[in-house]
N, C-alpha and C positions, 0 to 999 in steps of 0.2 A: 676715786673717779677723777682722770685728768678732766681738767676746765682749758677749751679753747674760750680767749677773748675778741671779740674785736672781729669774729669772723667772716658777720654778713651773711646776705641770703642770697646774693648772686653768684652762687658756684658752677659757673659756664668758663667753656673758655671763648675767645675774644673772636671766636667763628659762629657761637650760638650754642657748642654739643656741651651737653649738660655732665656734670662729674657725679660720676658713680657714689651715691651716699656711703657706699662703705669704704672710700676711702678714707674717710672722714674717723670711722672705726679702727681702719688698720694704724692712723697717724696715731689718735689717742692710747690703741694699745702700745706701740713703738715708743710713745711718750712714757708712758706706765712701766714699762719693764726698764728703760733706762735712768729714768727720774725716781718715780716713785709715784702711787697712787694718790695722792697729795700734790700734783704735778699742775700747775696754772701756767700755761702757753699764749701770750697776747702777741697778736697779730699785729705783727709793726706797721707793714704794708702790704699790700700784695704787687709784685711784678708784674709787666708787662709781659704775655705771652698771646701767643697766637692761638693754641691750643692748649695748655692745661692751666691749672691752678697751680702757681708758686708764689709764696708766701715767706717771709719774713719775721721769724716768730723771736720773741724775748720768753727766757726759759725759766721759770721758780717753784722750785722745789726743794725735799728734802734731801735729796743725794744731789751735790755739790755737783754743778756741771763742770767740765773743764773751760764751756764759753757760753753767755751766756745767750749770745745770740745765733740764730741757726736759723739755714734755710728748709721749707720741705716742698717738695715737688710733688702735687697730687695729680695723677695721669688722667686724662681723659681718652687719651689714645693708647694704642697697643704697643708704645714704642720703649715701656719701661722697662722689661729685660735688657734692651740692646745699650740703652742709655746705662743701665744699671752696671751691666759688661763693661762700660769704656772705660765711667770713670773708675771702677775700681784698675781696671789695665791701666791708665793714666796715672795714678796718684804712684801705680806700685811702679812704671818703666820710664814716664812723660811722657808727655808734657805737663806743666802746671793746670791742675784742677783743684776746683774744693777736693776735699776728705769725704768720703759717703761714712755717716755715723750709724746707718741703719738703712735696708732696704727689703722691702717686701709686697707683695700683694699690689702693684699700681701704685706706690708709696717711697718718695726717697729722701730720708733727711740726712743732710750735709751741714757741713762748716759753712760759715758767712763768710766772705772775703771784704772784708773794707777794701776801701779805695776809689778810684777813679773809672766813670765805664772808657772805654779806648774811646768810643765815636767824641767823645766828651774832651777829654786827654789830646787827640790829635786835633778837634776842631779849633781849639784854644792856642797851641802852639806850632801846629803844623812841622810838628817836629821829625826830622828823617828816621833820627834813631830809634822812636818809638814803632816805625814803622820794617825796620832791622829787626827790632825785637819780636814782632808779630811773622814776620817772614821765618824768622828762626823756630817760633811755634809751630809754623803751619808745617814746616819742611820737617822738624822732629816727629808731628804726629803722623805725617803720611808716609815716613820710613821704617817707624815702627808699627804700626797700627793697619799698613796698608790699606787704608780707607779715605773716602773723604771727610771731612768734618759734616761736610754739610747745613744748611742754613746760614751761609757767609754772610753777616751780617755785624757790623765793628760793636755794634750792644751786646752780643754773645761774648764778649773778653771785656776783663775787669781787671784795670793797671793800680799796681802799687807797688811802693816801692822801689823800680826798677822790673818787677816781676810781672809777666801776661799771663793771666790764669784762663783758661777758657771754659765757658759756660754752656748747655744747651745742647745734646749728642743725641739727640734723638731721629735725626735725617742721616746721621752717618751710615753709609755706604758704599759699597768700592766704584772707584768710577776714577776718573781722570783727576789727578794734579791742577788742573788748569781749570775747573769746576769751582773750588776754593779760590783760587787765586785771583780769578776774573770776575767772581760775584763778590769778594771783599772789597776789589778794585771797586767796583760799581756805587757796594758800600758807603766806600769813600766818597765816590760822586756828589751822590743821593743828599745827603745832609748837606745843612745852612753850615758857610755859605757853598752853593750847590755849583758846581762845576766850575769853581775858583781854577784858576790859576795854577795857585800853590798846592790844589788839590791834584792838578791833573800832573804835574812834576811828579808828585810823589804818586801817582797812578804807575808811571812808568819804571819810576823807581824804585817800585815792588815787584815789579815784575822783571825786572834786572837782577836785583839780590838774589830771588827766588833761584831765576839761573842759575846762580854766578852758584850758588849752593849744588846744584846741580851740575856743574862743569860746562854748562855749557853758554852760550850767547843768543841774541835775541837775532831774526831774522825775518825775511816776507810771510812765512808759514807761520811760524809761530805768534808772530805781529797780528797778522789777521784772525788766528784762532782766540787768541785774546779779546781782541776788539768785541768780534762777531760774542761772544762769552759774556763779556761786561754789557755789551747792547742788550741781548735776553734776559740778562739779570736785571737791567736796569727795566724793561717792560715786565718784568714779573710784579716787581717792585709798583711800578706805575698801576697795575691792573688794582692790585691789594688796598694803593691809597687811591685809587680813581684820578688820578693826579694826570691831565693831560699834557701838562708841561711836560713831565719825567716822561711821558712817553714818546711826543718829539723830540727828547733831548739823546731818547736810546735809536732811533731811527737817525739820526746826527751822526751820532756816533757811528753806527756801522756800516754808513756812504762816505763817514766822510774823517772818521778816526777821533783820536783825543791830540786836537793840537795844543804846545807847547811856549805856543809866541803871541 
């Protein structure tokens, strides 16, 4: 009998809907057939999610893992096939993603990524080329993938090494380029410190490379579809933490743009 540790009795996600007790079964079996029935799984943490349960699991048993730490994503939504589809299209074409080591049933355990989360990574050094490197993700997955990633949000990627892995495919969708690129701009906004400076440089800066990847140049249309983009995102955002600042900051923005001086 696999042994989860450390698990808790709050298996909701972070909206209130309750997680289906058997995924709880299909994780233990997944545990079972790859470990061994002798398999103890302790709950390192559990993440931050909106809507499901993902976890953090430390793995012992008697068939030798190749690592011993591993994430599992227990669904409380319907979005597990679609999430299930990317990453393994991801890991097999890119962009950077965990590994999916098993998926089934509303149930997905993966590879842990150490490292650094990017909101983390850029708040710290405000660095450009981190923000090159996230441009280069977003523009590899939406050439091949023809989708959006959806839920643009700089905690969804996880920097190491040099490497952007990204996390969390369950809103991907086909939709516009600029969907991405204007809610990660926002992203950026949103977190301490909030509408710096050196935030809103590299707001625009992302959205130049993004071009510049695309052949083309920024102009009045495409400026304003932007803006208008990152204002929405930023009131989505606002509604979610009740934060009335963040939502005069996204009304700001869409009168009066992200100045630079």
């Amino acid at each position: 009998m696999v042994i989860l540790k450390g698990l808790g009795s709050d298996l909701t996600g972070v909206d209130g809907t309750k997680l289906d007790p058997s995924r709880l079964t299909t994780l233990e079996d997944i545990l079972k057939q790859a470990f061994g029935a002798s398999t103890k799984a302790t709950v390192v943490r559990r993440f931050e999610s909106k809507k499901n349960v993902v976890l953090q699991l430390r793995i012992e048993g008697k068939r030798k893992a190749a690592q011993t730490n591993m994430v599992a994503k227990l669904f409380v939504t319907d979005r597990f096939e679609i999430e299930l589809q990317l990453l393994n299209a991801c890991h097999e074409r890119g962009p950077d993603v965990p590994e999916v080591l098993a998926g089934k049933e509303g149930v997905i355990l993966m590879s842990f990524i150490s490292g650094e989360l990017l909101v983390e990574a850029i708040n710290r050094t405000f660095d450009s080329g981190l923000i090159d490197t996230l441009v280069a993700w977003y523009y590899e997955y939406h050439t091949l993938h023809k989708l959006t990633k959806g839920d643009p949000k700089l905690k969804n990627f996880i920097y190491n090494d040099g490497v952007i892995f990204g996390i969390d495919f369950e809103e991907s969708r086909p939709g516009d380029w600029m969907l991405d690129i204007g809610g990660i701009a926002a992203s950026l906004l949103d977190t301490t410190p909030v509408f710096d400076k050196r935030k809103r440089i590299l707001a625009w800066h992302l959205l130049e490379q993004y071009l510049r990847l695309r052949n083309e140049t920024r102009n009045h249309d495409i400026d304003h579809t932007f803006l208008q983009t990152v204002s929405s995102a930023l009131k989505e955002t606002a509604h979610w933490r009740k934060d009335n600042s963040l939502l005069l900051l996204a009304e700001s923005v869409s009168r009066f743009g992200i100045p630079i001086e």
